[in-house]
Every structure is written in structure tokens, then in C-alpha cells.
VEXRO-895724 format. One record per residue (C-alpha): residue in one letter; y, z, x; residue number from 1. Coordinates in steps of 0.5 Angstrom, whole numbers, plus 500, padded with zeros to 3 digits. Layout:
- A	Y	Z	X	NUM
...
end
This chain:
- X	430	390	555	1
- X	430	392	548	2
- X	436	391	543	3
- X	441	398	542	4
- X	439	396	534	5
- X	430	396	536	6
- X	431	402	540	7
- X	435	406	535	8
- X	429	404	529	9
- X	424	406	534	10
- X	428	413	536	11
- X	429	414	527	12
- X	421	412	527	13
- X	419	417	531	14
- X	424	423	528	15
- X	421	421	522	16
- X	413	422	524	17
- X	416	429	527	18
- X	419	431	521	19
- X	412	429	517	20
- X	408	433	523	21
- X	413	439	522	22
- X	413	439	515	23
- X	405	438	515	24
- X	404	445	519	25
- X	411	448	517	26
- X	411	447	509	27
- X	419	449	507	28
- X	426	447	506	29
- X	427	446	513	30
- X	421	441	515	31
- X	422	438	509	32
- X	430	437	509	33
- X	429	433	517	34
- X	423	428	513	35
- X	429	426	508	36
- X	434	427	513	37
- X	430	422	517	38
- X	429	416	511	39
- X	435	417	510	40
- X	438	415	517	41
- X	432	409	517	42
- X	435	407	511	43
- X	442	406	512	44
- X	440	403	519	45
- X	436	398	515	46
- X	442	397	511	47
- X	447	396	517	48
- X	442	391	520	49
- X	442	387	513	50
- X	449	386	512	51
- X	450	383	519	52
- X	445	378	517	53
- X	448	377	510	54
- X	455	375	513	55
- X	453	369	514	56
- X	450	363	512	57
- X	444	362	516	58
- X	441	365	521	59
- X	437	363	527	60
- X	433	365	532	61
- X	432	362	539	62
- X	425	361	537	63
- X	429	356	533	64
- X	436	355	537	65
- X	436	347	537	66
- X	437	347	530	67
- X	442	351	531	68
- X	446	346	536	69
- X	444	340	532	70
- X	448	342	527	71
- X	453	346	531	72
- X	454	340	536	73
- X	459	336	534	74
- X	465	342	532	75
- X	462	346	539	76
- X	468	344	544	77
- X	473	346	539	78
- X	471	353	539	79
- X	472	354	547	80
- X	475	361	548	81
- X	478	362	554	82
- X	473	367	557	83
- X	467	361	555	84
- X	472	356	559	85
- X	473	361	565	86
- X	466	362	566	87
- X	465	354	566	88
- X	471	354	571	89
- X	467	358	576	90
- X	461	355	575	91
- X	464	349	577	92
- X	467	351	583	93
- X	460	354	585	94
- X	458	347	585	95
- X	463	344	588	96
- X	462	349	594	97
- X	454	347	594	98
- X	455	340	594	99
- X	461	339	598	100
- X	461	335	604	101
- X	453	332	601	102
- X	454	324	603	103
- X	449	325	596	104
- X	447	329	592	105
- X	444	331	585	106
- X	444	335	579	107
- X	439	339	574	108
- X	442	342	569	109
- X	438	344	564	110
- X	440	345	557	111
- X	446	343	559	112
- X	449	343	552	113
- X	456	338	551	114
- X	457	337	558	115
- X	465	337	558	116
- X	467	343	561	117
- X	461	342	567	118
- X	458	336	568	119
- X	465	332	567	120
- X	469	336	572	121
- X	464	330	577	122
- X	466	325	573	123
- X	469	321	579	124
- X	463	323	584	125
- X	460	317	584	126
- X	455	319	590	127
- X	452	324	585	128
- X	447	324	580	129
- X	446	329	575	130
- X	439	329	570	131
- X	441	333	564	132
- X	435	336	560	133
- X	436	339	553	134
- X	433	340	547	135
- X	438	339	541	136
- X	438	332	540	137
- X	445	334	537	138
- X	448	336	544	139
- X	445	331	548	140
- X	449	325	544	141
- X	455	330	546	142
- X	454	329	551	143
- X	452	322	552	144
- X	459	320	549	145
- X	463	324	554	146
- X	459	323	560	147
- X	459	315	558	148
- X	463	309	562	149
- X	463	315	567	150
- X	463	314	576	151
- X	457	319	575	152
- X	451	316	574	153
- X	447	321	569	154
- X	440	320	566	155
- X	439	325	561	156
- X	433	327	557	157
- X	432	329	550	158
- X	426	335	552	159
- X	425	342	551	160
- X	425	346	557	161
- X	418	350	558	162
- X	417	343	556	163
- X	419	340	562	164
- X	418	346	568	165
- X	410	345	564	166
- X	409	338	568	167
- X	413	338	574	168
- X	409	331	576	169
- X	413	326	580	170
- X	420	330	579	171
- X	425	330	585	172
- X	427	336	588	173
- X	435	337	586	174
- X	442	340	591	175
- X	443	344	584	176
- X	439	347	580	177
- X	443	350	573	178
- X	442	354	568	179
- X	449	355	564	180
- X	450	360	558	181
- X	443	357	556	182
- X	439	363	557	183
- X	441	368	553	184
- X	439	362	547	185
- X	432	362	549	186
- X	426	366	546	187
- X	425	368	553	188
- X	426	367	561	189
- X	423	360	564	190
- X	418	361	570	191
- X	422	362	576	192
- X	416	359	581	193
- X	417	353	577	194
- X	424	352	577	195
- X	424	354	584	196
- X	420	348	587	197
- X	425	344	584	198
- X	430	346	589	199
- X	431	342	595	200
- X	431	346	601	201
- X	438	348	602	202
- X	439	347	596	203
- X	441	352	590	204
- X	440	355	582	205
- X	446	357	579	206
- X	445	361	573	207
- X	452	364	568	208
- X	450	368	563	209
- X	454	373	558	210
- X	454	380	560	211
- X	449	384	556	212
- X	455	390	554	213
- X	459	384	551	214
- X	452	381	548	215
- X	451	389	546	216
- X	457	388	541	217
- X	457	381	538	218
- X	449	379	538	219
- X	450	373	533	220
- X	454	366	536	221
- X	457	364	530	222
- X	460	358	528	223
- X	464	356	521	224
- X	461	348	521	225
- X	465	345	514	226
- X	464	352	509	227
- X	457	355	511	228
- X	457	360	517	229
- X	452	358	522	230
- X	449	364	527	231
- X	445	365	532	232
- X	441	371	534	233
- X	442	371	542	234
- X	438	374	547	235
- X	441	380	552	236
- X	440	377	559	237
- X	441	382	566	238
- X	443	381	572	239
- X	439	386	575	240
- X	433	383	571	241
- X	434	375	574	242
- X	435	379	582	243
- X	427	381	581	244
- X	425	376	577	245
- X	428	369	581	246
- X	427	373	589	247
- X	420	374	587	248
- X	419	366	586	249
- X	421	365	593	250
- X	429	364	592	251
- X	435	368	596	252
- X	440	372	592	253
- X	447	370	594	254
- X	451	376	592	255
- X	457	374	596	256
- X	457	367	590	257
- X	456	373	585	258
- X	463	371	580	259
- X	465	375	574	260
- X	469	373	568	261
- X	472	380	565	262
- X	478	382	560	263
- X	481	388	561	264
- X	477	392	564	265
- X	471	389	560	266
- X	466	384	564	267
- X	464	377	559	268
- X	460	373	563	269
- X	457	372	571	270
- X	455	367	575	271
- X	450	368	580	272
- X	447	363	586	273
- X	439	364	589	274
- X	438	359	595	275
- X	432	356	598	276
- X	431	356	605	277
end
């Protein structure tokens, strides 16, 4: 779904070719007064966009969004908010749900970012495996250093995740699949067929995501690192958009797992199960 700001330059655009075709057949003030009423509205949007990507230092795209993390990575956990670690809570406790009771079992996350909130909540589960898979090299050492000396035995590799579900050769199939607030930081969704065969039957993908209305108001994840902000420009991700997209690869929705983090009155993020029959 195209962003509030891309939909309101389109709709400005098109007043203004409007106007232009008015003032083409109608010359007069009227006609003439809507076309400069219309580069009027283009330019003080053009403004407004500008000056929200000028308040910080460097901006980046999800095209780009490892570098972000690298350079963010070893400040990340510091700047948890209570929502962000709400959401992890719930995430976690999905899993546990999932796993509970498995003699074995095992974890994919992908882009799996620090691991402290989620992958060390399984710290003591030595039953357990957990493959990490993450693109910035700065959240993988992250990682590493606080999942080391650790009873859960981890593998983690340092790979792009359209990099990864591209060759799926030799892979195991995984109890949990998990994607946790990494969407919205790529240029777009992975293939969901691919993602799907590397559920176990039984098994399920869990995905947490923040709520496009929250999304809407802060479209930039902002991090001060020394005395340079760093921001990144994040993805709208639906919920209603995941339903189609993930049941259409072959994997069931599981509404009654659906969790919600909100705020008064206000939702911040969700967390969704599919499962493989």
C-alpha cells in the first residue's frame, strides 16, 4: 500500500493537471487561480517532505537498511521502549506455546537482529537450536556476544534474507519460523512459498510487525549514534496484506494466536501464527 505522503503527491499532481486542462479550455482568473493554487499545495508538500529528511543526519533506505544497523547495532538494546519490549514479550510467549512440550526442537530467525530480547528468553533450553540469519554484520556480533557461553545451541550466519530463501538446498525444515519486526526494514516482502517449506509439518512462522497506523505517524526509525542521527525509512507492513499473501503459499492463519500490543487505545504492533499442516 502506497504511503499517506506518495498518495497525497499523486492527488496534488492531478489537481494540478486539472487545473492546467481547465485554464486550457476556461482561460480566466478562476482557472488560472486553481493552477497556482495547485503548485502552491506541490510545493509546500515537497517542503514538508524535505524538512523531515533534513532533521537528521543520514537517512536511509531499506534498500540499504544493514548499513543502518551496523552502525546502530551496538547502542540498539539501550533504546528499547516499553511497546518494542511488549511486543518481544508476546513473541516470545508465542513460541514457548509452539515449542512447549517438543523433546527437540528448532529456530529460524530471520533477521534476527541483537537476540536479546528473543533468542535469550531460551537461553537454558538446551534441547533447542536456534539458526540466526541477518544481513548487518553489526547485529550479528550483537548477537554473538549475548548468546555466547549459552545452553542453546546456536548457528547463525551472516546472509542477506532474499539471499538465503534463493537457494534452499540442503536446508532443514524448522518447529518456528520468525520473522520479528524485520519486515518493515526490507524493500519488500520475502516469497512466502519459499519461507513456507522451511516449516516443519506441525511447525509454524510467527511474524510481529508494527501497525501501519503507528507507521503512518513515525515513518523514520531514529537512532542518535554519538552526536549524528541516523534514520531509517521504514516500510508499512498490513496485516490483512500478510493473511492473503502467507495462506496463498500454503500455510494457515491462526487468528485465535493473533496478539496486539496497544497504547491507549492506539495499537503498536501485532503478532501473527500461520501453521503448516
Amino acid at each position: 500500500m502506497p504511503s499517506k505522503s506518495l498518495v497525497l503527491r499523486i492527488l496534488n499532481w492531478a489537481f494540478l493537471f486539472a487545473m492546467i486542462g481547465w485554464l486550457a479550455v476556461v482561460p480566466g482568473w478562476d482557472s488560472g487561480g486553481g493552477v497556482i493554487l495547485a503548485i502552491v499545495g506541490l510545493i509546500a508538500q515537497e517542503q514538508t517532505t524535505t524538512k523531515s529528511l533534513t532533521r537528521f543526519d543520514r537517512v536511509y533506505s531499506a534498500d540499504n537498511s544493514a548499513r543502518f544497523y551496523d552502525v546502530i547495532a551496538a547502542g540498539y538494546d539501550a533504546r528499547n521502549s516499553d511497546l518494542l519490549l511488549e511486543t518481544h514479550k508476546k513473541v516470545n510467549e508465542a513460541i514457548d506455546a509452539l515449542v512447549s512440550g517438543l523433546p527437540t526442537w528448532s529456530v529460524l530467525d530471520l533477521c534476527g537482529g541483537t537476540g536479546k530480547q528473543i533468542a535469550f528468553h531460551f537461553a537454558n533450553c538446551a534441547q533447542g537450536h536456534w539458526l540466526y540469519v541477518d544481513a548487518s554484520q553489526g547485529m550479528l556480533d550483537q548477537f554473538n556476544r549475548n548468546l555466547r557461553n549459552l545452553a542453546l545451541p546456536v548457528e547463525t550466519r551472516h546472509e542477506d534474507v532474499f539471499s538465503f530463501l534463493d537457494d534452499l538446498r540442503g536446508q532443514n525444515k524448522h518447529d518456528v519460523v520468525l520473522f520479528a519486526l524485520a519486515l518493515s526494514s526490507l524493500s519488500h516482502n520475502p516469497d512466502w512459498s519459499k519461507v513456507a517449506k522451511l516449516v516443519k509439518p506441525g511447525g509454524a512462522l510467527v511474524i510481529a510487525e508494527i501497525e501501519p497506523s503507528y507507521a503512518t505517524i513515525h515513518p523514520f526509525f531514529s537512532v542518535l549514534v554519538g552526536k549524528k542521527s541516523h534514520a531509517l525509512m521504514t516500510r508499512q507492513v498490513h496485516s490483512s496484506d500478510l493473511i492473503s499473501e502467507i495462506t496463498e503459499a500454503g500455510l494457515v492463519f491462526d487468528p485465535t494466536a493473533t496478539k496486539l500490543v496497544r497504547e491507549g487505545g492506539k495499537t503498536y504492533s501485532y503478532i501473527q501464527v500461520f501453521h503448516r499442516t
